[in-house]
N, C-alpha and C positions, 0 to 999 in steps of 0.2 A: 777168141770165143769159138768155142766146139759148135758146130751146127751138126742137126742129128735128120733131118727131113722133116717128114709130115707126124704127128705127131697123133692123132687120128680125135682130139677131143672137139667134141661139138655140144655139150653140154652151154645153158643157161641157170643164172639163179632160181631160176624156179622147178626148173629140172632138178638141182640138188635138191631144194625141197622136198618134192616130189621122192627124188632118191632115198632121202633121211628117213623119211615118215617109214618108208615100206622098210624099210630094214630092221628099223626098230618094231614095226610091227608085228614081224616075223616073229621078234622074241615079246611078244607081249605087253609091249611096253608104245606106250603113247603119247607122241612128243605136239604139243599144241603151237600152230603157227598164230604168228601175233598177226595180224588182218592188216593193219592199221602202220607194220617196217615197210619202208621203201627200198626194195631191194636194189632195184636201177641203182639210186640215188648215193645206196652202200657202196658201190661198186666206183659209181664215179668220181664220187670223191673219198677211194683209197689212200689212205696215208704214206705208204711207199709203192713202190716200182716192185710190182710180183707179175705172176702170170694171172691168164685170166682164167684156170680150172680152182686155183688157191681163193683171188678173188671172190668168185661165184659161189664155190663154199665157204669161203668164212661169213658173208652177205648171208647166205642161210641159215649157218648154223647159229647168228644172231638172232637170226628172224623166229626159230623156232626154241629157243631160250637159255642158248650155252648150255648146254647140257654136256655133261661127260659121256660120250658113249666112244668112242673110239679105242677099241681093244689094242692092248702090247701083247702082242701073238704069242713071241716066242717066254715070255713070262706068263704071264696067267691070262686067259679071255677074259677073265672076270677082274682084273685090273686094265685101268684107262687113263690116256695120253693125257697131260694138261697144256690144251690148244694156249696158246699164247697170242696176247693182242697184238695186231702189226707192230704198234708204238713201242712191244717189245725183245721184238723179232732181234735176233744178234747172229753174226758168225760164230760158228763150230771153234775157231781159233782160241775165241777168249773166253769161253764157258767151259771148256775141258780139259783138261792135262795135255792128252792125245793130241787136240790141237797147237797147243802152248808148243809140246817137243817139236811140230813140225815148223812152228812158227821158227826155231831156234837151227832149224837142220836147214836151212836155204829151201824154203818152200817156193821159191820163187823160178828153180831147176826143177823140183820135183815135180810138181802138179801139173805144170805143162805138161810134163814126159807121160805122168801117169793117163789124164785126159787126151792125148794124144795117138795114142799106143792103137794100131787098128782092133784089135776084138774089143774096145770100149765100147764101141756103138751096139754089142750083143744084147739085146734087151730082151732075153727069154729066159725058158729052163734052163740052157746052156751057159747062161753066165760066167765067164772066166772070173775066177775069184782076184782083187781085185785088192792090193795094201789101201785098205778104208783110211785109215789117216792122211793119206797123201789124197788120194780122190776126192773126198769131202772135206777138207779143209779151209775153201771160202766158201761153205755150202752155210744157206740159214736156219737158224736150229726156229721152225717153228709149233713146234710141238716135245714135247719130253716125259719121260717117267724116268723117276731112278726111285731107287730100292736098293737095301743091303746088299752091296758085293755088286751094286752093278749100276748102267745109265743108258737109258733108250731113246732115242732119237727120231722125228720126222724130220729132214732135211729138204729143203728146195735150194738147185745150185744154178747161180748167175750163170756162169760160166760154159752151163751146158745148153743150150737153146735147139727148139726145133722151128722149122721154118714157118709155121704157124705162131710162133712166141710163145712157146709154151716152154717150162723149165724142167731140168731132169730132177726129178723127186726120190726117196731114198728112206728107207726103213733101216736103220742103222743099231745094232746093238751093240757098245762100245766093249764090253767082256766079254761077249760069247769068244772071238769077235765075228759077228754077222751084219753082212750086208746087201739090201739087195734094191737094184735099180730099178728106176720107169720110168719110160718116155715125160708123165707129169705129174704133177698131184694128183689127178681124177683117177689116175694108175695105181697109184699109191693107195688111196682110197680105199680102190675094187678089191684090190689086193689083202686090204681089213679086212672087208667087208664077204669074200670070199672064207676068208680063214677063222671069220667069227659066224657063221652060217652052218661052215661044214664042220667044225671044231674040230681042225686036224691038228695032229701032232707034228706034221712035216709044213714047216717056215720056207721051204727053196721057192725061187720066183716062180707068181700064178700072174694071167693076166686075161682079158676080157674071155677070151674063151674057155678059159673053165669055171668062167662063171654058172653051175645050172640052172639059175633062176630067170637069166636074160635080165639083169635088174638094169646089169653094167650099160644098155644098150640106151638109159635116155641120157650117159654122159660120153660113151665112146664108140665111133663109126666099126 
């Protein structure tokens, strides 16, 4: 297992809350919390073994009514990821082609080597481009869009940890083919959540600091 340090997320469920409501706010739209979920309760008794940024939001984004709002950047803002229930969270392996070939090419030499490699741990602009198949190949597909000609991914990867327990997250677009890394989900997140705000045309990795609204600040140090 890859350790990456400190991971900087300090976010709670309620904080995502809190995060959800204003973002959508931004765009006009008003997402109702249910008073009466117990967010703790979501949390503690999670179905599998995630981090705790994944946790926290998915406890929210229950709390406030499943709603679809999570933009696929590099396709359209106005198309959105279908968040999947833990109970049906799967490896990248057996849901894809991409992973199926790796499955078949001794993934078990590869994805060491690729996870390995010192500029992995680059988690900014600078991102070395990076064979996505070998890198996310036991990553868990929990979120997706596909569309004609193509398949978009949120990924959370076991294999990657920060010293706080948090997991390397991953906006993955299996055709472009684009991929781009964060420290965790809450990264991943910001990372929407920046590029459906500013509705930019350039996908290369954003992260808490360019955020302008400071929203990122009640989930990351």
């Amino acid at each position: 297992m890859k350790k990456l340090g400190y991971s900087g997320y300090k976010g709670t469920p309620a904080a995502w809350v809190e995060f959800l409501i204003a973002w959508q706010n931004k765009k006009g739209i008003q997402l109702e919390y249910k008073k009466n979920f117990e967010l703790d309760a979501y949390v503690r008794n999670f179905p599998i073994d995630a981090p705790a940024s994944y946790k926290h939001f998915m406890a929210a984004w229950r709390a406030l009514g499943e709603k679809r709002f999570m933009p696929v950047v590099s396709v359209d803002n106005s198309e959105f990821f279908n968040l999947r229930n833990p109970d049906a969270v799967e490896c990248l392996a057996f849901c894809h082609s991409i992973g199926k070939f790796v499955l078949e090419e001794n993934w078990e030499l590869t994805t060491p080597l690729t996870l390995a490699a010192g500029d992995y741990r680059n988690y900014s602009i600078e991102q070395d481009y990076m064979p996505s198949y070998q890198a996310h190949f036991c990553s868990w597909v929990v979120a997706n869009y596909r569309f004609i000609g193509g398949h978009v991914f949120m990924l959370i990867n076991p294999l990657v940890r920060s010293d706080d327990g948090e997991w390397e997250a991953c906006y993955f677009d299996v055709n472009a083919p684009y991929s781009v890394r964060f420290l965790s989900f809450a990264e991943l997140v910001v990372y929407l959540y920046i590029n459906d705000i500013m509705n930019k045309d350039d996908f290369s990795w954003q992260g808490r600091d360019e955020d302008p609204t400071g929203l990122s600040k009640l989930l990351l140090d």
